[in-house]
C-alpha positions, 0 to 999 in steps of 0.5 A, spaced: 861 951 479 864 951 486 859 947 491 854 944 486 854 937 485 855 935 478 850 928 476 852 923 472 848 921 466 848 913 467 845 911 460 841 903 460 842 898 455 837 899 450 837 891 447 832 891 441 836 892 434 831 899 433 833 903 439 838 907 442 844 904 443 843 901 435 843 908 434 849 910 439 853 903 436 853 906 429 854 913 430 861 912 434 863 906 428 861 899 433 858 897 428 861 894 423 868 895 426 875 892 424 876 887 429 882 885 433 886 879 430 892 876 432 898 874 427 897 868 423 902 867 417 898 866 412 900 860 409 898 857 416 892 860 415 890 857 409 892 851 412 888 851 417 881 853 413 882 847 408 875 844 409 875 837 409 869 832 409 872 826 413 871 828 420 865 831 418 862 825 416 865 821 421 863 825 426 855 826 424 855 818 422 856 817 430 851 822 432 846 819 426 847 812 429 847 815 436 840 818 435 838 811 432 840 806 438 837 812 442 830 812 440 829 806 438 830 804 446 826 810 447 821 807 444 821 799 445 821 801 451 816 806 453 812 808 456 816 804 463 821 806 466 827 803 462 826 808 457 829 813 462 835 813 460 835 812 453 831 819 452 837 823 456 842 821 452 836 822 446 834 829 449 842 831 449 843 829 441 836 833 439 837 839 443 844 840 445 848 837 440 844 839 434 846 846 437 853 846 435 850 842 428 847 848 426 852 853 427 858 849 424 853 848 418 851 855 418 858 857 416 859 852 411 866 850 414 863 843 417 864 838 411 867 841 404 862 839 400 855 844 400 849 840 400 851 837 407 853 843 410 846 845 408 842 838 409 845 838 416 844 845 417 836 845 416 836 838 421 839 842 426 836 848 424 828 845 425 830 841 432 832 848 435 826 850 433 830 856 429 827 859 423 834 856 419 833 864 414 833 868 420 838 864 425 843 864 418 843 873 418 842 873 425 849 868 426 853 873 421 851 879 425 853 876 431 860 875 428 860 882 425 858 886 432 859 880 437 856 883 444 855 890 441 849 892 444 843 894 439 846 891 434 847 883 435 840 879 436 844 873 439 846 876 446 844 870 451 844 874 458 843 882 458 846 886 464 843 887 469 842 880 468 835 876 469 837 870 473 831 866 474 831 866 466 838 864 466 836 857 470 829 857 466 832 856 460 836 850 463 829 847 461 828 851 454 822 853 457 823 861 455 827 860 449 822 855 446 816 859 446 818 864 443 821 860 438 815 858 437 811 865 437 817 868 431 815 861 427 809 863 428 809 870 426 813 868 420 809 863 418 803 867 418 807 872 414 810 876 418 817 879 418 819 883 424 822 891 425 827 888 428 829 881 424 829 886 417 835 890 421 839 884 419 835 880 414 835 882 407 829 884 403 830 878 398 830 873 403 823 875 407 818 870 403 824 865 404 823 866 412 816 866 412 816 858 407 822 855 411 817 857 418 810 854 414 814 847 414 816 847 420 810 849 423 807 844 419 812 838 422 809 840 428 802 840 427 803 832 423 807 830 430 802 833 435 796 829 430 800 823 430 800 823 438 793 824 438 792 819 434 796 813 437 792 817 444 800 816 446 806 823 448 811 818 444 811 822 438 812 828 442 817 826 445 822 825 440 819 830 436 819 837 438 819 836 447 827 834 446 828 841 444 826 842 453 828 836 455 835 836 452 838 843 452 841 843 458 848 841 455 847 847 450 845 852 455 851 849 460 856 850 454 853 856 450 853 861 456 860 861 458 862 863 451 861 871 452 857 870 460 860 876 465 865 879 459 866 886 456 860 888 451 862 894 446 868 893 444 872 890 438 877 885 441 874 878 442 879 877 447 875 881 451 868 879 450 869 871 448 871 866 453 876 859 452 875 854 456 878 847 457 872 841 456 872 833 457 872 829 450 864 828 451 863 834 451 867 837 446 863 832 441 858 835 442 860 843 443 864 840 435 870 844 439 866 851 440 869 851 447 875 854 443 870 860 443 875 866 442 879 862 437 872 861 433 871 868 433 877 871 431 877 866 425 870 864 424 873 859 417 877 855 421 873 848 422 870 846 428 876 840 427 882 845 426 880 849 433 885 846 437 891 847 433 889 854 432 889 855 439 895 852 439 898 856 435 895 862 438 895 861 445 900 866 446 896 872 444 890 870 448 887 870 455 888 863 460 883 859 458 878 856 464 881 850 465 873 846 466 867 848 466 867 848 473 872 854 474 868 858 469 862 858 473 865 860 479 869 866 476 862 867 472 857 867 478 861 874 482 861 877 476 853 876 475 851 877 483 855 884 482 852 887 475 845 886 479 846 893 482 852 896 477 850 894 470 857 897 468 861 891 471 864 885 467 871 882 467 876 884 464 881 878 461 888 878 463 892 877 458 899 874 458 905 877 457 907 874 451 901 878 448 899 884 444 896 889 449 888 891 449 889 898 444 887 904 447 882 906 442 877 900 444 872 905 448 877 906 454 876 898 457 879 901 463 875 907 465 869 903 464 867 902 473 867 894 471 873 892 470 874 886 476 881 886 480 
């Protein structure tokens, strides 16, 4: 009507799994959508899944010895000074690289053989302090509804985003303690409204015992530092998941930091990013990110081909971690005050173009120029 001013309704992001945007993600076919993939011929592709145990074993073989020669530094020279050195490269084993462990494990494409997915899967899963049933149903979620809100329980930074948590969890210090109160709630028998969205009913005593043992390891480590009157024991067991996670955190928040939430193109929600060989064996190749999503089969050792083969159809990557950060940091300052924002990849001219239908991209206000 002539001289009224019409109000636009601006609806909030509503995180949980059992709210709001759930409902809105399932009504208007989010959830459990056909995602966007890029033409791979099936015989590459089939090549490209083949599942080997060789560079996974050499792989862990490194990471085991490292872990070795690590703590038994910490330990021979502690508690002067000298042992500095060797609890850094320590922390960054048990608290970052056990990340990247965990995730190619948990889709059971690291090794061939299935019991070593699983052994490794389970190490990693406890120096993360994950619960390995609950992380195994949330990491699947997070591939069918990747960065759907109300639907995946694995989105590191919400909008607007809380800064201050972004750099404490440099240190662990959040992520750890509620780590520890959902394995606390597990083990005294407690299944959340939120996890049993995504765990099934059959699997709920499995989170509730998997939660006992690693509670119980903790309990023997804490005693054992009282016994020997010495933080030792802490220090290699549990600590280094707060000490350690730096790297995890560095890496793990460029994958979808800043992009497009709500859609189903993970070329609009997952970021590639070029990285040293340093930190690409302890990310196991996860900086292929948008790769990774695509075709979540194709093993960490087998992401650089795929990018190879795919480069065409996908956005520029971020030649350091450095360029991702400042690209990133804007966007951030800017979602402060319009959590609509995000930035929109530019695709190649090579590329498919972004179909219409994935929730009018550019008539969300954040698309950044």
């Amino acid at each position: 009507m002539t001289g009224q001013k019409q109000e636009t309704i601006v609806m909030k992001r509503d995180y949980s799994l059992v709210g709001e945007s759930t409902r809105k993600a399932i009504e208007t076919g989010l959830a459990s959508a056909e995602w966007y993939h890029t033409d791979v011929p099936r015989k590459v592709m089939k090549d490209l899944m083949q599942r080997s145990d060789l560079p996974a074993i050499r792989d862990t073989l490194i990471w085991i010895l490292s872990f070795v020669i690590s703590a038994a530094g910490a330990i021979y020279f502690w508690p002067t000074w000298f042992c500095i050195p060797f609890l850094f490269v320590y922390g960054v084993l048990y608290g970052s690289s056990s990340d990247s462990r965990w995730h190619e494990c948990g889709h059971g494409t690291a090794f061939k053989t299935r019991w070593m997915n699983n052994v490794v899967y389970q190490i990693a899963s406890f120096m993360l302090m994950r619960n390995p049933v609950t992380w195994r149903w949330s990491h699947a979620r997070h591939h069918t509804d990747t960065i759907i809100v109300g639907r995946d329980a694995e989105i590191a930074v919400m909008r607007p985003p809380d800064l201050l948590r972004v750099v404490v969890n440099f240190f662990g210090i959040l992520d750890a303690w509620y780590s520890m109160i959902a394995l606390l709630r597990n083990c005294f028998g407690t299944v959340s409204a939120e996890e049993k969205t995504f765990i099934p009913e059959m699997e709920w005593s499995k989170v509730i015992f998997a939660a006992r043992i690693h509670i119980a390891i903790y309990v023997l480590t804490i005693g054992l530092s009282i016994a020997t009157r010495s933080f030792l024991p802490l220090m290699l067991v549990g600590l280094p998941r707060l000490y350690g996670c730096w790297h995890m955190v560095l890496t793990g928040l460029l994958q979808h930091i800043g992009l497009a939430d709500n859609v189903i193109d993970h070329r609009l929600n997952s970021r590639t990013v070029y990285m040293n060989p340093i930190s690409r064996f302890i990310y196991w190749n996860m900086n292929y990110h948008v790769e990774h999503h695509m075709f979540p089969m194709v093993p960490y050792h087998s992401l650089p081909r795929l990018h190879a083969l795919i480069k065409h159809d996908l956005p520029v990557p971020n030649p350091s971690m450095w360029h991702a950060y400042r690209e990133v940091f804007p966007v951030l300052i800017r979602q402060l005050r319009n959590e609509d924002y995000f930035l929109k990849r530019e695709l190649p001219p090579t590329a498919r173009p972004y179909k219409d239908e994935f929730h009018h991209l550019d008539e969300l206000s954040g698309a950044a120029e």
